[in-house]
N, C-alpha and C positions, 0 to 999 in steps of 0.2 A: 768635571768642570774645572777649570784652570783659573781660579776665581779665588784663590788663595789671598786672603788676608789675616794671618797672623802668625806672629812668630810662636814657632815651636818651644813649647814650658821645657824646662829640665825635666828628664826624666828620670827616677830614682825605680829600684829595684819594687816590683810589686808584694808586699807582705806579704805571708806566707798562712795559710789557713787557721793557724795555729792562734799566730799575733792575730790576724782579723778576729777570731773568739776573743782572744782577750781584752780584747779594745772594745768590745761590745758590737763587733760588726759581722753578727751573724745574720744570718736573712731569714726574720718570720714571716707566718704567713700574713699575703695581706689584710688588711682590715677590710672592711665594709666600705663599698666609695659613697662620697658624697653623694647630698640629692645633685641633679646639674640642677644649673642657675642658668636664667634667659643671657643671649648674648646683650650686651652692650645698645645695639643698634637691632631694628626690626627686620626681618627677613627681605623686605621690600627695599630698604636703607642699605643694606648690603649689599642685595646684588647692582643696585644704582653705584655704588661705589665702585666695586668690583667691575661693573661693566667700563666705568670710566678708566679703569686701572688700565684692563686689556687693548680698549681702543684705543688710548695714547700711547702703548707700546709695541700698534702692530702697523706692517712697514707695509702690506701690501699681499703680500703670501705667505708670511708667516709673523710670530712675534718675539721681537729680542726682550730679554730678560728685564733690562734696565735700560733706558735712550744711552744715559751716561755713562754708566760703568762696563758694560758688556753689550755693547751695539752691535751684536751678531746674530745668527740664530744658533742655539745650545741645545743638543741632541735629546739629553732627555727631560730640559724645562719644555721643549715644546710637545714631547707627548703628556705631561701633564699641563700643562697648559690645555690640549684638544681638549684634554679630561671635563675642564673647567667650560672651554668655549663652546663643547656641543650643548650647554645651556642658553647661549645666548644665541649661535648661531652653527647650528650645524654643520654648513658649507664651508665658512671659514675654517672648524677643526677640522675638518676632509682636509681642507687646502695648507692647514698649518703640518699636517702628515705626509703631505704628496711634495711639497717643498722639500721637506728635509729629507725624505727617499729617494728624492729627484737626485740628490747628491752622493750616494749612494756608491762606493767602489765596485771593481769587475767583482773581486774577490769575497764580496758582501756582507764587508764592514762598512757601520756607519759611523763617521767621522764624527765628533764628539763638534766642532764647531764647521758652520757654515759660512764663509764668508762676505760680507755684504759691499760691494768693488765702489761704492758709494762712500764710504767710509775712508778717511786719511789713516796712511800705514801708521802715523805714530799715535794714534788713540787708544790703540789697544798691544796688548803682547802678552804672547808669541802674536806676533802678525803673519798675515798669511806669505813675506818674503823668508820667514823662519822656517816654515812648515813648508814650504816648495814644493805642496802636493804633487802640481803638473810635473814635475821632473823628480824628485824622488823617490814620490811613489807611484810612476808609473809601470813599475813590474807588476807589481800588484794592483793595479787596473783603475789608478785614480784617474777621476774624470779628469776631460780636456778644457770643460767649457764652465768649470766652476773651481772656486777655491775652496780647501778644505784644511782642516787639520789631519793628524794621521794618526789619530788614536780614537781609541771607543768614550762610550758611554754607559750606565747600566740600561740593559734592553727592556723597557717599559713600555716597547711603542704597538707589539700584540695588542696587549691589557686596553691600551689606547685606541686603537683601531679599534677591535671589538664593541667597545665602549660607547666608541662617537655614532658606530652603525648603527647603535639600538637607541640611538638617539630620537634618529627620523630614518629608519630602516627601509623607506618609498624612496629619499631623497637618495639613501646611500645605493640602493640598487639601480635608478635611473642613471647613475653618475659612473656604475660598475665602480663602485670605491675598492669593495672588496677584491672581486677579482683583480685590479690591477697593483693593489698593494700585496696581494697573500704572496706571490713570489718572492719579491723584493722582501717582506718580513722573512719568508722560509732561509732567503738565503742569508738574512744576515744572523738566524741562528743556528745556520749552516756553518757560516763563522768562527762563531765561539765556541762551538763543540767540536768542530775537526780543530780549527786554525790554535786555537786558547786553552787546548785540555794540554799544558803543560805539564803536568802531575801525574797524566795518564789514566787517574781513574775514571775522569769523564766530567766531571767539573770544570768550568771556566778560570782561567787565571786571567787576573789585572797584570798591565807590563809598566803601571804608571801608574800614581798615587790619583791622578787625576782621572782618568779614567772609572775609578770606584764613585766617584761623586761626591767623596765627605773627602776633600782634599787634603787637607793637613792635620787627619784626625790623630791625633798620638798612636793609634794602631798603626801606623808606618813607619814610627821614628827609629825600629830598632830595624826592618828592611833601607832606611834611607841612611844608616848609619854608615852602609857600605860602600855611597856614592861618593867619590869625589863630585864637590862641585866646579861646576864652569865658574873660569874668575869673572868679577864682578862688572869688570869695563867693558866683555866683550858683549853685555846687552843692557838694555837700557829698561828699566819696570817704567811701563806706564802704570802701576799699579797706582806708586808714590804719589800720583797727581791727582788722588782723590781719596786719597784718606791718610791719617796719622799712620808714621813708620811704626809708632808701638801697637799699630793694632793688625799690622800684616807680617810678613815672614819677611827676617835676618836676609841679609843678603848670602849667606852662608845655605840657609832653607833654600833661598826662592834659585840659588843656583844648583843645588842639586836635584830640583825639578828641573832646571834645563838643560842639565847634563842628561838627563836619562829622555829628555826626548828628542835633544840632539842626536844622541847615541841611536835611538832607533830611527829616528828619519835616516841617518849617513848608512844605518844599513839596509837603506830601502823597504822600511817598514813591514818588518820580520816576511818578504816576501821570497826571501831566498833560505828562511829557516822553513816554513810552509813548504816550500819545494822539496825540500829533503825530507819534511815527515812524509809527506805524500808519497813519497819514492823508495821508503822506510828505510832512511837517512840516518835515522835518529829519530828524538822526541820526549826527551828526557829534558826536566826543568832543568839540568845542571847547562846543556847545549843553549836551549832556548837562553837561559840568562846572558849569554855570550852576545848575544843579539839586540836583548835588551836592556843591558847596560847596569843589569845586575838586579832586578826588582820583579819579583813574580810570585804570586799573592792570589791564594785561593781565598775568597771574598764571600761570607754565608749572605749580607744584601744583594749583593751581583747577582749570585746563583740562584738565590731566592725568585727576583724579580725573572729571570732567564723563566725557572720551572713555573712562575702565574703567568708568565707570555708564550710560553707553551700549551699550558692549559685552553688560554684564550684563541690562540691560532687555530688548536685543533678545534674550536668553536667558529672558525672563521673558514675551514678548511669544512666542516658539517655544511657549512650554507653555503658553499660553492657545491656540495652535490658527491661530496667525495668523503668517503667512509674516513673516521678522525681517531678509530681506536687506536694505533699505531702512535700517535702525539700524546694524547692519555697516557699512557700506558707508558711512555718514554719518560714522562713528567714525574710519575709516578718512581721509575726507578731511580733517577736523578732527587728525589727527593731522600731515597734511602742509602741513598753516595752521601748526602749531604748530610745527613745524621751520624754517618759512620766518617767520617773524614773531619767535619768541623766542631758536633756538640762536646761538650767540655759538661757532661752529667754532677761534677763534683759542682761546679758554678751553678750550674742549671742556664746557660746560655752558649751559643754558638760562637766559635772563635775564627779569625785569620790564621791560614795556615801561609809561612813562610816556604814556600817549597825552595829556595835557596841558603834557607839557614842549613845547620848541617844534619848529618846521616842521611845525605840524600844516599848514600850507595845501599844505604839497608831499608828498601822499600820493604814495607810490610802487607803480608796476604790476611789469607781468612784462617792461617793453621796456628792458632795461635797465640804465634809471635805478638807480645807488645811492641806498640810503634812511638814515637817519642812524642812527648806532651809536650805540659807546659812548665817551665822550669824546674824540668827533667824530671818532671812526675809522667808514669807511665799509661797509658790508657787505652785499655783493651780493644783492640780492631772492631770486634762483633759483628763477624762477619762473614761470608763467602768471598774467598779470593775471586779478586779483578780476572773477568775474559780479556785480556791483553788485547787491542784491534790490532790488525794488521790488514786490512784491504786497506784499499784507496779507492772504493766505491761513491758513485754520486759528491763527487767534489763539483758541485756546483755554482753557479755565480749569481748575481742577484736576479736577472728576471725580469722581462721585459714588459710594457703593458701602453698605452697608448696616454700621454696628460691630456684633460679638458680641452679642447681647443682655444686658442690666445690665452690660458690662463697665465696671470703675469707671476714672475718672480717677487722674492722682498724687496725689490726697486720699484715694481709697479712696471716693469718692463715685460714685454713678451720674451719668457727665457726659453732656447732651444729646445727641443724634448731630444733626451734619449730615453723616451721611456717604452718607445715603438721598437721592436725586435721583431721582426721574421723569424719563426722556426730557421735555426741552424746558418742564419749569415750575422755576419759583423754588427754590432751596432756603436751607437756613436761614444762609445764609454771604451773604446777598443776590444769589446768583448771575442774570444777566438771561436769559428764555430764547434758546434756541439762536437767534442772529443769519445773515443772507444776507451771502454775499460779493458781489461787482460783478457777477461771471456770473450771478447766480442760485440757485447753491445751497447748500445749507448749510452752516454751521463749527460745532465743537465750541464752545457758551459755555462759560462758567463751571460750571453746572449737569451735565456730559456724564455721562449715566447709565452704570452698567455693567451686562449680564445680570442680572435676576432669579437669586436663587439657584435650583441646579437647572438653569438654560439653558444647554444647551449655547455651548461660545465659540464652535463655527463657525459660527453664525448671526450674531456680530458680528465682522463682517471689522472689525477698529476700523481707525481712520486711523491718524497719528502720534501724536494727544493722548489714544488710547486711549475717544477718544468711538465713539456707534453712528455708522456712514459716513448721508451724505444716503439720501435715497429714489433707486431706483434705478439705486445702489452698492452694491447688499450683496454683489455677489461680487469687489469692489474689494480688493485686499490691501492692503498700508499701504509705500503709492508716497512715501516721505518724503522732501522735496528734505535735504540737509546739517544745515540749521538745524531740522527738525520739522515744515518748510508742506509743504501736498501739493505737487508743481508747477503750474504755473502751466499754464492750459490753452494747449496747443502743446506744450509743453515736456514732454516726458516723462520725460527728464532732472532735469527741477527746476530751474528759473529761478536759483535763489538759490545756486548752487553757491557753493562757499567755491574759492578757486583762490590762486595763489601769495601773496605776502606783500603785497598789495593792502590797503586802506584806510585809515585815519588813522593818518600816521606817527608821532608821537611821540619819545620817544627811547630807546633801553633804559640802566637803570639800573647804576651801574656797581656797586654792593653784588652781592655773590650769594652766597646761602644755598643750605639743603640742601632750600628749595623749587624746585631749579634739577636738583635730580637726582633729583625723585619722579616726572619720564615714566617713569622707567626701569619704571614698571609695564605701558608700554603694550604690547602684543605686538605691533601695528604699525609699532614705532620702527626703521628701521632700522639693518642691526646695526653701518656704522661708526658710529656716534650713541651707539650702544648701546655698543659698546664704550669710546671716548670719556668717555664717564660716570663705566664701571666703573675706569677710568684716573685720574678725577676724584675720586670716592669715595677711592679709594687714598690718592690724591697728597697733598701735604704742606697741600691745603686744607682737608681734611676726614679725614684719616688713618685710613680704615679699615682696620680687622686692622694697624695701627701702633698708634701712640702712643695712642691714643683709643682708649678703652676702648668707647663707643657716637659713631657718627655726629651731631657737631654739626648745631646747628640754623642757625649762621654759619661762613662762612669763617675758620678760624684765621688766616691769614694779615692779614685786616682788621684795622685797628687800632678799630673798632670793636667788636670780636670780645670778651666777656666769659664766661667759662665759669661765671657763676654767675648769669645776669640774663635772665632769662625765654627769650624769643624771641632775645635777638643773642649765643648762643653756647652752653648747656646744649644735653645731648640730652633729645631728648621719645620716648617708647616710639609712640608712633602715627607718628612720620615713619620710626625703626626697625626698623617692623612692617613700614612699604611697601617700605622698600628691602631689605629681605628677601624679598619677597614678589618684588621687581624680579629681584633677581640671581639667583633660582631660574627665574624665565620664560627668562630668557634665557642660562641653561646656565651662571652661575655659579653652581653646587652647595656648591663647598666653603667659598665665600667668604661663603654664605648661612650654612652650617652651624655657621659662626664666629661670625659677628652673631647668631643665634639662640642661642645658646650665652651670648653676651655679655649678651644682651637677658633672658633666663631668670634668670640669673645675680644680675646687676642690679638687676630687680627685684625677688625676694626679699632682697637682701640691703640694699636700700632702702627696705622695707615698702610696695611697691608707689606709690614717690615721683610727685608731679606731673611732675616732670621731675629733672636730674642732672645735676652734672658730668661733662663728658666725658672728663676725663680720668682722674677717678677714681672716678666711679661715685656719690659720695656724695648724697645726695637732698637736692631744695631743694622750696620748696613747699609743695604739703599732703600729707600720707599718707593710706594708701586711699584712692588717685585710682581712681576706677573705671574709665576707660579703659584707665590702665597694666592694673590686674588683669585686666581683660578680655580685652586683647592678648595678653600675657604668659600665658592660659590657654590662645587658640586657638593659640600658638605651640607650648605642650607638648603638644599632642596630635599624637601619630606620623601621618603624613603617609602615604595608601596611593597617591596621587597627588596631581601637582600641583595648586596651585590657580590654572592658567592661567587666561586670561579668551580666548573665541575669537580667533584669530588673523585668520579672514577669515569674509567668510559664508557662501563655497563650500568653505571646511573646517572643518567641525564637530568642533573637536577637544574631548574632553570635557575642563570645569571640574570639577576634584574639588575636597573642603570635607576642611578635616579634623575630618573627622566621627569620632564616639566608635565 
């Protein structure tokens, strides 16, 4: 989210394990948490508030963050936002998800902002004549009939879908919510796994500090070190017009965010780097940074949220009719890429891995070899050498499915649908039809149909990208290698397996924020890891049920560390919400019960603030943030079970919602 307010602190070198002993900054274990204490306001007073929050900041088909600050719709505040609305109104979260997919590229990313054409160009920036989706990124399959940005967001919007279904599960299947969304989601982490495994072990890279969602967290400042910035005069911050310069980013900062998404809009938004992996071109972060203008960043939140929106899909892909061990089991592995590539065992927390700082030529395998740490401490692989992919199987696009009829857009307007696709013709997003791989037969394009409404799903065994399977495969289940490709013929297995901490090294980042302890959603994570975390959380880094009243968004301990400046130290309710969500999966109950408490608490008594200090709760920002309100709703509704996410795919343990 491009939402950057604050200037980036000095950064000084991070002390060395040795000085943190001596200064008394070693990490015990945690204490005992508090009893919780009742929020602020009554469960009833809350959600009154909160409902008031959401409906003055929804347009019509979905809802912008802030009227004033950010009068768009924002990729992944609106799938936590649905989170929040299928409590009050299930059809609007349907419609706040089918909005934002509606905008949806061929190549099946989704654009981190949606444009609202109601809106004057100089209210907000980047404005959509910066981003020039319609002609920039039309290699890569931006729509014609919507404005977009050209970069990602973290992929939350499975977990959200999933979510909003088990809401009112009669409302979502009269509506086909499911089916018409499972493509479109397939394909946008179809995406991130061919298009974003810059590193190549199978991991998603960010090409933009913005894209990760904690915009200006000091875990970028030594990747952003290497951008020149754009000078100042050739763009204008609407930032300035709504809040003090000392509480947003230098013009020094906020121009080396727009040098780097300059840099990838002018090359067509990495759609001619995509071509060359696909052709096996290349695929090496050294290439890819060429592209994107020097910034590529394995992300443990990103990936994190990727492997619970897998989890969830293959729970979305179960109730269309179509066997989901294949997703399981994907998630699964991507989970143990992510322990082998990001945890930093000596911290006890997951780190950024820079795969453009150096030694990228000495990727490291499973033989051995140490691979480079953090301030050039070494730390062992532990692992199986990376299957290197090399097909270009099921390159698929997002997926076609039919909108509500007259459902309006965030204008309140009847917006076009291209969400009608025919099996194998054009549709209105310029999707090509369905293309042959090398064997012979068929891949999901851009266009991949979904049932006619009415059609039963088990007549489309879909594949991975939720397209109909080639001609005779229809009783084929969906064999998906790690990354989303079918396997490769021979290979039943799936050629492209993701295996120990294999492909481009990089270096991992020595900052570490509280995007470093949102696995802790995973239910795959193993439990010393897991516990490790919960130890971490505690600890004097981030003090939870201590001194901190809500979980920072940066390490206290950093001297970069700011409790009132966006991303490098306030807490935010949506990183709050997960690690609540964490410590309940993995059997910390009472320490969830406390954060929830906190989190309730909080926000009412912050007017539902963009973010907060953490240590005292007080609100920075804008108020009636629609995410806060949203989170802070599904939070107060009593819990009849967990909200796990499957644990394997031969235990179907059930996902509860907290449903009204």
């Amino acid at each position: 989210m491009d939402r950057t307010t604050t200037t980036r602190a000095e950064t000084r070198p991070r002390p060395t394990a040795a000085a943190g002993a001596a200064a008394g900054r070693t990490t015990p274990a945690p204490q005992s948490p508090p009893a919780p204490h009742a929020p602020h306001a009554a469960p009833a007073v809350l959600r009154e508030r909160a409902a008031r929050v959401l409906a003055a900041n929804w347009t019509g088909g979905s809802t912008v963050p802030s009227r004033e600050l950010y009068p768009h719709q924002w990729s992944w505040d609106s799938a936590f936002i649905a989170i929040g609305l299928r409590h009050l109104s299930p059809l609007r979260a349907q419609l706040e998800l089918e909005t934002l997919l509606s905008a949806q590229w061929a190549d099946g990313r989704l654009p981190h902002i949606v444009f609202n054409p109601s809106v004057p160009l100089d209210a907000y920036f980047p404005s959509p004549d910066f981003w020039r989706s319609t002609t920039a990124g039309r290699a890569a399959g931006a729509p014609g009939t919507v404005q977009t940005s050209g970069i990602v967001q973290p992929p939350v919007h499975a977990l959200a879908a999933w979510l909003v279904h088990l809401a009112d599960p009669a409302l979502s299947r009269a509506r086909a919510f499911l089916p018409r969304l499972h493509p479109r989601l397939a394909a946008w982490h179809r995406f991130l796994l061919h298009h974003r495994d810059l590193g190549g072990a199978g991991l998603a890279a960010v090409v933009h500090p913005w894209e990760q969602g904690m915009d200006n967290s000091p875990c970028w400042d030594a990747p952003l070190s290497r951008v020149s910035p754009a000078r100042p005069r050739t763009f204008r911050r609407a930032d300035l017009d709504h809040g003090s310069p000392q509480d947003r980013p230098t013009d020094l900062d906020y121009g080396r965010y727009v040098r780097l998404a300059a840099d990838y809009r002018d090359a067509g938004y990495g759609a001619g780097a995509a071509a060359g992996m696909a052709a096996g071109r290349g695929g090496t972060a050294a290439a890819a940074g060429l592209a994107t203008g020097g910034f590529a960043v394995e992300d443990p939140s990103f990936n994190a949220l990727l492997i619970a929106s897998e989890h969830a899909l293959a729970r979305i892909t179960g109730e269309l009719g179509v066997p989901a061990t294949a997703r399981h089991e994907r998630a699964e592995r991507l989970t143990r890429v992510l322990v082998e590539r990001l945890w930093d065992p000596a911290d006890g927390i997951f780190r950024c891995r820079d795969l453009l700082a150096g030694g990228l030529e000495g990727a490291s395998g499973g033989d051995g070899a140490a691979r480079e740490g953090v301030a050039g401490r070494t730390v062992s692989p532990g692992g199986a050498p990376t299957t290197r992919r090399t097909d270009t199987t099921e390159q698929a696009g997002p997926g076609g499915g039919t909108a509500p009829t007259g459902q309006a857009d965030r204008t309140g307007q009847a917006r076009p649908s291209h969400w009608a696709s025919a099996a194998g013709q054009r549709n209105s997003t310029g999707g090509a039809p369905t293309p042959r791989r090398a064997d012979g037969t068929e891949r999901a394009g851009p266009s991949s149909g979904i049932p006619a409404a009415g059609q039963a799903h088990e007549t489309r065994q879909a594949g991975p990208g939720g397209g109909t399977p080639p001609a005779g495969q229809a009783g084929r289940t969906e064999q998906a290698g790690p990354s989303g490709r079918t396997p490769t013929a021979g290979r039943a297995d799936g050629a492209d397996r993701a295996g120990g901490g294999g492909g481009a090294g990089g270096a991992l980042i020595g900052e570490v924020g509280v995007t470093g302890l949102v696995p802790l959603v995973l239910p795959g994570l193993p439990r010393d890891i897991a516990a490790a975390l919960v130890r971490t959380a505690c600890g004097p880094r981030f003090e939870l049920g201590g001194r901190a009243r809500l979980v920072p968004s940066h390490d206290l301990l950093s001297p970069a560390f700011d409790p009132q400046r966006y991303w490098r130290g306030p807490a935010w309710f949506n990183t709050n919400w997960l690690l609540e969500r964490g410590l309940r999966l993995h059997g910390e109950r009472e320490r969830a019960d406390v954060l929830r408490a906190a989190v309730l608490d909080t926000a009412v008594a912050s007017d539902f603030a963009e973010y907060v200090d953490p240590y005292t709760g007080s609100g920075c920002g804008a108020r009636g943030f629609s995410w806060s309100a949203a989170l802070a709703l599904d939070m107060s509704v009593d819990m009849g079970v967990d909200m796990n996410v499957n644990v394997t795919a031969g235990a179907e343990r059930d996902e509860g919602a907290r449903d009204e």
